[in-house]
KEZA-134127 format. One record per residue: residue number from 1; residue in one letter; x, y, z of N, C-alpha, C in turn. Coordinates in nm, 4 decimals, padded with zeros to 6 digits. Example, Ala and Ser with C-alpha at 12.3 -4.5 7.8 and 13.67 -1.06 7.14 Angstrom:
# KEZA-134127
(1 a (01.3190 -00.5690 00.7800) (01.2300 -00.4500 00.7800) (01.3200 -00.3300 00.7800));
(2 s (01.2850 -00.2250 00.7080) (01.3670 -00.1060 00.7140) (01.2900 00.0030 00.7870));
END
This chain:
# KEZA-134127
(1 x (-05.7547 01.7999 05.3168) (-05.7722 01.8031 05.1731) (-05.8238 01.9414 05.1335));
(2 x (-05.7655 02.0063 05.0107) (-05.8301 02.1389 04.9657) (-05.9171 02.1176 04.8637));
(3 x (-06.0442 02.1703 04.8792) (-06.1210 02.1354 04.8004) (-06.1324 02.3099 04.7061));
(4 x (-06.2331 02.2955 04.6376) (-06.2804 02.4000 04.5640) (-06.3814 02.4059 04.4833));
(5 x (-06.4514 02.4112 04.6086) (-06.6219 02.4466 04.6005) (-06.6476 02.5501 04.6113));
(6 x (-06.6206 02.6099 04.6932) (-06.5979 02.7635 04.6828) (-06.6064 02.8037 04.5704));
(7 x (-06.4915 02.8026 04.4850) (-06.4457 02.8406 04.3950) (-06.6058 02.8426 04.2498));
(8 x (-06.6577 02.7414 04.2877) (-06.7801 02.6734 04.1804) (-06.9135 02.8068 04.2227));
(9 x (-06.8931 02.8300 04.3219) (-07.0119 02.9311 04.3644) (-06.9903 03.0764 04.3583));
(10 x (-06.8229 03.0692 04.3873) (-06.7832 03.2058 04.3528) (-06.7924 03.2743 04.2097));
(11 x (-06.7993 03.1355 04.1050) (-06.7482 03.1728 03.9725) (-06.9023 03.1633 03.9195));
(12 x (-07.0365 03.1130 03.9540) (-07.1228 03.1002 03.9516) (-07.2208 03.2691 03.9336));
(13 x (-07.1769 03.3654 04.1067) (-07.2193 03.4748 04.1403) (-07.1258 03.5726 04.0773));
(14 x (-07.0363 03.5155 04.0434) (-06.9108 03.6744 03.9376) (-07.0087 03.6624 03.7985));
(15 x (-07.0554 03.6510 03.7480) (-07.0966 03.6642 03.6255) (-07.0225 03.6085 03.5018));
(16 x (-06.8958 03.5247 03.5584) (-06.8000 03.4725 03.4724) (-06.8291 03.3317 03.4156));
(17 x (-06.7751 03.2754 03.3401) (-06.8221 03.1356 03.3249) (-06.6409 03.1120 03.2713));
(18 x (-06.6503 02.9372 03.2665) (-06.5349 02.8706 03.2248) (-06.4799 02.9100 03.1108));
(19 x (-06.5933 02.9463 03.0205) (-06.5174 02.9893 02.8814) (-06.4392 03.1014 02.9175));
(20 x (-06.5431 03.2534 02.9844) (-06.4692 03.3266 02.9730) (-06.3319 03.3393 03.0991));
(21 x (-06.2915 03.2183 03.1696) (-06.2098 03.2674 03.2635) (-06.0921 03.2050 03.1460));
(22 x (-06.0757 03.1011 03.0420) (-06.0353 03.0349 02.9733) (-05.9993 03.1018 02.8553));
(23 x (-06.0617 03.1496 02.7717) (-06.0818 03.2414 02.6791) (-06.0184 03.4185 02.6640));
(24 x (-06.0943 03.4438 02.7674) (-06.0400 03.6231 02.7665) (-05.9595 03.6477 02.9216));
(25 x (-05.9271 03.5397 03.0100) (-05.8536 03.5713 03.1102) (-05.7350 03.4548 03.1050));
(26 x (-05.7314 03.4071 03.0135) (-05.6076 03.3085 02.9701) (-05.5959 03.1501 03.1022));
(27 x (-05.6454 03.1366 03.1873) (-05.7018 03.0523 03.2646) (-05.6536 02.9389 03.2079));
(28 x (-05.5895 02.8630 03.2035) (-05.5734 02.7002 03.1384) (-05.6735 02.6327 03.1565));
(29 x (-05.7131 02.5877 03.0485) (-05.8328 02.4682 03.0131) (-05.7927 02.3285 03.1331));
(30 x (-05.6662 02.2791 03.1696) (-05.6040 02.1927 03.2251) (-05.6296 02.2554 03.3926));
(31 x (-05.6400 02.3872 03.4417) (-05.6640 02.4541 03.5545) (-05.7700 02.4024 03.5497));
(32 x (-05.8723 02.4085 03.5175) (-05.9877 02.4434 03.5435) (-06.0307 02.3145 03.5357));
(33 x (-05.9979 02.2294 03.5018) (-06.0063 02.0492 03.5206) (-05.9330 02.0261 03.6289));
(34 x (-05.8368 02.1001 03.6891) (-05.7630 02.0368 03.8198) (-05.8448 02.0972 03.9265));
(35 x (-05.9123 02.1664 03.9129) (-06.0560 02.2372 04.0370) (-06.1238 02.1679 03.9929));
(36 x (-06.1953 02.1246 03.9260) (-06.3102 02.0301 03.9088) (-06.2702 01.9085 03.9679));
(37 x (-06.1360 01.8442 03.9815) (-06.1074 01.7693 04.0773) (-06.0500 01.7536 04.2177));
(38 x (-06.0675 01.8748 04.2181) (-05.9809 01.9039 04.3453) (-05.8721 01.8849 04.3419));
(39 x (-05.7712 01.9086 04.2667) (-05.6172 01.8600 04.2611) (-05.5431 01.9805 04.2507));
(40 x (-05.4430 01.9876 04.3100) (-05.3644 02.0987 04.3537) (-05.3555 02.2148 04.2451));
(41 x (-05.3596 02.3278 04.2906) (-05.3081 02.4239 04.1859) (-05.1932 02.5477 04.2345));
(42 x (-05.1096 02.5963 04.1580) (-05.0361 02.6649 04.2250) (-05.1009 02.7920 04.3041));
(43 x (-05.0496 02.8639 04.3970) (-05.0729 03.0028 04.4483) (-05.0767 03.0989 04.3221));
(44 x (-04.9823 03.0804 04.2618) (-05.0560 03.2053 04.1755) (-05.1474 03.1856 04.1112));
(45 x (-05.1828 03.0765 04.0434) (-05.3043 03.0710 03.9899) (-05.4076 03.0823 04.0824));
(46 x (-05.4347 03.0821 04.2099) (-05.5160 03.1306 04.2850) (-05.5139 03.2883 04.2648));
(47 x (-05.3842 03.3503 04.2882) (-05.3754 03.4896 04.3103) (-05.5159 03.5584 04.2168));
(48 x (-05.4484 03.4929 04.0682) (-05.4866 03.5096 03.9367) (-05.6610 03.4900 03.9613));
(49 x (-05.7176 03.3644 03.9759) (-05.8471 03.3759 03.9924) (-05.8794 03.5016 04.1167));
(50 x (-05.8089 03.4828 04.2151) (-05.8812 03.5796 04.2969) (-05.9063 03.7358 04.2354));
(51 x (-05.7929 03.7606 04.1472) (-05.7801 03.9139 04.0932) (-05.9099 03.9301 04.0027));
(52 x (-05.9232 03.7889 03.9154) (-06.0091 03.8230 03.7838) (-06.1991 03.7783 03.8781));
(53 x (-06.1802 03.7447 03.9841) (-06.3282 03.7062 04.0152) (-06.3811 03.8409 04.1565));
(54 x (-06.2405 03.8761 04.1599) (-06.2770 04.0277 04.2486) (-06.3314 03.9448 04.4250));
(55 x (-06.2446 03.8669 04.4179) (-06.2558 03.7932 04.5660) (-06.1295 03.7717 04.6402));
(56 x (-06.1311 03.6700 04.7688) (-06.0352 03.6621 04.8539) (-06.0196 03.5105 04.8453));
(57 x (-05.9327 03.4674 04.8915) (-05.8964 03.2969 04.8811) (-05.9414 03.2054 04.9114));
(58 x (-06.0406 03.2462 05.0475) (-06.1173 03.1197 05.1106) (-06.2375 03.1943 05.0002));
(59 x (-06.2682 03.2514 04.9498) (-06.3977 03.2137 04.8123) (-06.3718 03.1495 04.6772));
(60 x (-06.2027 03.1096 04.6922) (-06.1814 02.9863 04.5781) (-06.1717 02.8308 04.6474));
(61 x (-06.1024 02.8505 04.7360) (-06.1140 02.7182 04.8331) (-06.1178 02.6929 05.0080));
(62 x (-06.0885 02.5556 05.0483) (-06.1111 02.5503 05.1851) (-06.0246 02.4610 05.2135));
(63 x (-05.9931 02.4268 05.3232) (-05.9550 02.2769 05.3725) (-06.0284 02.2278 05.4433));
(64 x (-06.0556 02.0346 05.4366) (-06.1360 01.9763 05.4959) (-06.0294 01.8668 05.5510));
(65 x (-06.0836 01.8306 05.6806) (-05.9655 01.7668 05.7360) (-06.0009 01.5824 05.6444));
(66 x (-05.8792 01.4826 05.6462) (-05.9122 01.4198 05.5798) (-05.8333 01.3234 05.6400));
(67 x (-05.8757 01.1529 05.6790) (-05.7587 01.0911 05.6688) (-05.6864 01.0484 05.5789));
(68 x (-05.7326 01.0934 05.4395) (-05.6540 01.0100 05.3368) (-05.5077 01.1456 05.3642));
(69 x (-05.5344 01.2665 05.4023) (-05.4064 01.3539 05.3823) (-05.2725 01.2714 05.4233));
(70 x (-05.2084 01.2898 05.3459) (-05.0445 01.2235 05.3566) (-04.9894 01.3353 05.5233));
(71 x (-04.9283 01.2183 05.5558) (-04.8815 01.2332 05.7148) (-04.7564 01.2675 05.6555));
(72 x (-04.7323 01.4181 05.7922) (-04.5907 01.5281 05.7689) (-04.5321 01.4393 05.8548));
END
């Protein structure tokens, strides 16, 4: 499972907050509810947070192994 906790601590120590990743970095209001649940988001919108929070990917998320993960 990918979580994004990371992401809550990263955005915590950037000096950024929800408004402004929402507001002046165009961020979807609907993004930023799908990290609060942990629910998938595309790569670029990672890219995108990583560019605007001046970080690398494992400081937006992680994987945790899970049995609920759907079997390949």
């Amino acid at each position: 499972m990918i979580r994004y906790d990371p992401f809550w601590k990263t955005l915590k120590s950037s000096g950024e907050s929800t408004y402004t990743l929402i507001n002046k970095h165009r961020i979807s209001s609907s993004t930023i509810d799908r990290l609060r649940k942990n629910q998938p988001i595309t790569t670029t919108t990672i890219n995108d947070l990583c560019r605007v929070l001046n970080c690398n990917v494992e400081n937006i998320a992680t994987y945790i192994y899970s049995e609920e993960d759907q079997l390949l």
